[in-house]
N, C-alpha and C positions, 0 to 999 in steps of 0.2 A: 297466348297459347303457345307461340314456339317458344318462350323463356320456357314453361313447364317441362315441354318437351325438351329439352338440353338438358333440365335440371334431372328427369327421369332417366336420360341417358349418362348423364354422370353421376347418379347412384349407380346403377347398374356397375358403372364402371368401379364405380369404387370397391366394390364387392368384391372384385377380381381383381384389383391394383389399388394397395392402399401408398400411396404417395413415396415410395422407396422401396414398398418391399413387394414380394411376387407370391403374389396365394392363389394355390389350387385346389377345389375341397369337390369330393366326392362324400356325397349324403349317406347312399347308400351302406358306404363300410364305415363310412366316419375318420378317411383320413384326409389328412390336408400336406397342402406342401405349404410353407410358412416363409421365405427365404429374403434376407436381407442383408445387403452388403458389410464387408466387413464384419462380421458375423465371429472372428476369432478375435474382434476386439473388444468385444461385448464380456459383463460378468453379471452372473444368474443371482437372483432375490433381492430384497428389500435393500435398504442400504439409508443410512444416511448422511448428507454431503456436507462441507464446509467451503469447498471451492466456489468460487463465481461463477453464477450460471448467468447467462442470458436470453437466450433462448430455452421450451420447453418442445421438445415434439416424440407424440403419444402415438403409436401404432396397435388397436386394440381389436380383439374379432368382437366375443361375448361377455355379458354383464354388465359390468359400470364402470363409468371414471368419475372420479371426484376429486376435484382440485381446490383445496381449499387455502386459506390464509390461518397460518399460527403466529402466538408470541416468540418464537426462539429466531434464533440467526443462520439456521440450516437449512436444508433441505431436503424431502425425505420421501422414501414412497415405500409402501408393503402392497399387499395383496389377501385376499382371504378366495378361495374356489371350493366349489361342491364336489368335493374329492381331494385326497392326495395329491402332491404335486412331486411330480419326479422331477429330475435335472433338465430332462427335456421340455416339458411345458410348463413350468413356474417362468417368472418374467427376467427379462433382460435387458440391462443398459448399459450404455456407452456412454462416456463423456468428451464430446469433439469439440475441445477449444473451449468457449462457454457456451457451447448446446447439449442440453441434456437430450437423450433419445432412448426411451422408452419402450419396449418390445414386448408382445402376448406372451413369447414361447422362443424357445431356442430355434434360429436355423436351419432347416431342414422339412423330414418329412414324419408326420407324426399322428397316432390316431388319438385325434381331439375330441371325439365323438359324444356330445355333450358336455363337455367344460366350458364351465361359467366361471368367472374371475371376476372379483371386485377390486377395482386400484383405487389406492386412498394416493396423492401425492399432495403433501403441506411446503407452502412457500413461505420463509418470513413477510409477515406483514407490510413492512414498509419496501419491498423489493417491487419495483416497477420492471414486467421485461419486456425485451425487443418486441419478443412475440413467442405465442403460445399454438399450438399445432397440436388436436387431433383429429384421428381418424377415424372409425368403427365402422363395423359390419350392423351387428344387432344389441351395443352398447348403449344403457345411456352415461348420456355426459351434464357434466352439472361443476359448477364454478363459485366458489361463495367466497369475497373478500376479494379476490385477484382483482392484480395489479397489471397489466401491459399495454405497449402501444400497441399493438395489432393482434388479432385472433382469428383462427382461420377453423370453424368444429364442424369436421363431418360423421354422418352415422345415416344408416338407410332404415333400421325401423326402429331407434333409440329417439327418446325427447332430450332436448340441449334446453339447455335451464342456467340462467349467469344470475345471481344474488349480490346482488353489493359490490357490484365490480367498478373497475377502474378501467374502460379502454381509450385510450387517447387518439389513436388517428383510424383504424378500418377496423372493423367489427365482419365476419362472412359467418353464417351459420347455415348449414344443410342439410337435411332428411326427408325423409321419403313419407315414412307412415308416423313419424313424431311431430311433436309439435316446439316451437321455436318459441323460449321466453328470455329477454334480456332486459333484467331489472341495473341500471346504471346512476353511478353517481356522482359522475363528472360529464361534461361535455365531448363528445363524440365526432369525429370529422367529417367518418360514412360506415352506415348500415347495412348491409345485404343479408336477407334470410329470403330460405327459399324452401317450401315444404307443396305435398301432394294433399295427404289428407289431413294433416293437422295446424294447426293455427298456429298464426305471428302475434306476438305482443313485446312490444318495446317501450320502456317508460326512460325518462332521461330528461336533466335540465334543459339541453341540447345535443339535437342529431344536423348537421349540418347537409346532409344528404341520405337519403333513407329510400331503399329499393325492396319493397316486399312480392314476392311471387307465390301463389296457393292456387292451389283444384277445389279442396270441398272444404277448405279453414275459413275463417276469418283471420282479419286482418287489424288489426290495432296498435296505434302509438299517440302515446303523450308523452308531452314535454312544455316544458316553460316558455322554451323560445323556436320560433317554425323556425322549420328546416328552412333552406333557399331553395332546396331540389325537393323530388317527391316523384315516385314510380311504385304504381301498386298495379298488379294483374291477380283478381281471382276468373272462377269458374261460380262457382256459388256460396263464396262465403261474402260474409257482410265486409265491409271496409267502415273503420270508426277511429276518427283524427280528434282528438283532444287537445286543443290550438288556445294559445291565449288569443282575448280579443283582439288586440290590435295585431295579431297573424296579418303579413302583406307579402298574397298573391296573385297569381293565375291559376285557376284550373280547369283546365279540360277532361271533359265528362264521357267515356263512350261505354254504353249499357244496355244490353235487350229488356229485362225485363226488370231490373232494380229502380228500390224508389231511390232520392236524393232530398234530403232533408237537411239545414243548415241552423244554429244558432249562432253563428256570425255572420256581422254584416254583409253579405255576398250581393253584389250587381252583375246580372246577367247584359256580355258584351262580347258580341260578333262570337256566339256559340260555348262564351269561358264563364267562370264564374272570377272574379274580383272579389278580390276584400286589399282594401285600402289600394295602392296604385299598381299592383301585380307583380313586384318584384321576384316574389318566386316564382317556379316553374316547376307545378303540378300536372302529372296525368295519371289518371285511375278508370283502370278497364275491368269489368264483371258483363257476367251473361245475367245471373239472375240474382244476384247479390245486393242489399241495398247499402248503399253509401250516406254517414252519419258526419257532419261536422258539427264537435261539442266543444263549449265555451268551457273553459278551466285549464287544461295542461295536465302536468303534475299531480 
């Protein structure tokens, strides 16, 4: 219950500090104030790159991001919004070193008062990067084909959705009222998602450590090979592990009113459940959520 509770206080926060920049939005009139550093280094609209990027980081209020993988050797991004776009709120980016930085709206103070934006940004296919960075208010975000070591997606009532991705060492996904899906297809070092009303699902050969947090979601991951770690807290959603048989762990069980049901071998010792000699080290907490362990993976 305090993971939720941090995790609800850092949506909050995120709404009002998106990781560099400084936003003020009054509902009423529909102005915002947008503001981020370096801001006269920035150039407005789509654009497409041939420099080395390495890093990618997205700073978005409304609509979507989509980060997808193409055949060319570029780098690209546009936009499409439900209106006109002046100098002022079409998008802006900066190129610092090889970090691409991605921006809603120009700088300043501006009335955004219903603008929705969709960013399309295409990476070449075979480009692996450091790491990939966004943020949103009420965006979804969504990933198909990418490539990186690390990912960090936030959005407070937007779904984060990864297709056919590639993350190599730390995976973080966060929302409030979305729900959290990361379809993968390499090995994974660690997982963190963390959502209020909507559900976790993660599928992957291997997650080497995997931490899910939900209020009223379920919770689910398969993979070919167990994690060695393993940290799940709902309130009332289900938790369902799809483990090959010979998975070898510990888990500790604490539940008010969930059932637990197991198709692998599990022996009940000094309060854990075991399967083969406990090498890992599981713990899964629900109030009324029942916990499902299924034979297969993958």
């Amino acid at each position: 219950m305090k993971k939720v509770i941090v995790l609800l206080f850092t949506a909050a926060l995120c709404a009002v500090l998106l990781c560099g920049c400084r936003m003020f939005v009054r509902p009423s009139v529909g102005l915002s104030s947008f503001r981020y550093d370096h801001a006269e280094q920035y150039t407005g609209g789509g654009a497409t790159l041939t420099d080395t990027v390495e890093r990618v980081e997205i700073h978005w209020l409304s609509g979507s991001v989509a980060v997808q993988a193409h055949g060319k050797n570029t780098i690209s991004f546009s936009e499409e919004a439900n209106r006109k776009l002046t100098e002022d709120d079409c998008l802006y980016y900066r190129l610092d070193g090889t970090t691409l930085l991605i921006q809603f709206c120009r700088s300043g103070r501006w009335d955004l008062n219903g603008l929705e934006k969709d960013l399309t940004v295409l990476l070449p296919e075979e480009l692996l990067l450091k790491d990939l960075e966004i943020d949103s208010v009420s965006a979804e975000i969504a990933a198909e084909g990418v490539g990186t070591e690390e990912a960090d997606l936030n959005t407070v009532s937007g779904d984060i959705r990864l297709t056919d991705c590639i993350i190599t060492k730390l995976a973080e996904l966060d929302t409030v009222s979305g729900a959290a899906a990361a379809e993968l297809t390499q090995p994974l070092e660690s997982l963190r998602a963390g959502t209020v009303s909507g559900h976790i699902e993660a599928t992957a050969p291997e997650i080497g450590a995997f931490h899910g947090d939900s209020t009223s979601g379920a919770v689910s991951l398969a993979v070919d090979i167990a994690p060695r770690e393993l940290d799940i807290d709902t309130v009332s959603g289900d938790v369902i592990l799809s483990l090959p048989e010979e998975a070898d762990f510990a888990l500790e069980v604490d539940t008010v009113s969930g059932n637990f049901s197991s198709e692998l071998p599990c022996a009940q010792k000094n309060g854990r459940y075991l399967c083969g000699s406990g090498t890992g080290i599981y713990e899964i907490d629900t109030t009324s959520g029942d916990i499902r362990l299924q034979r297969g993976g993958v």
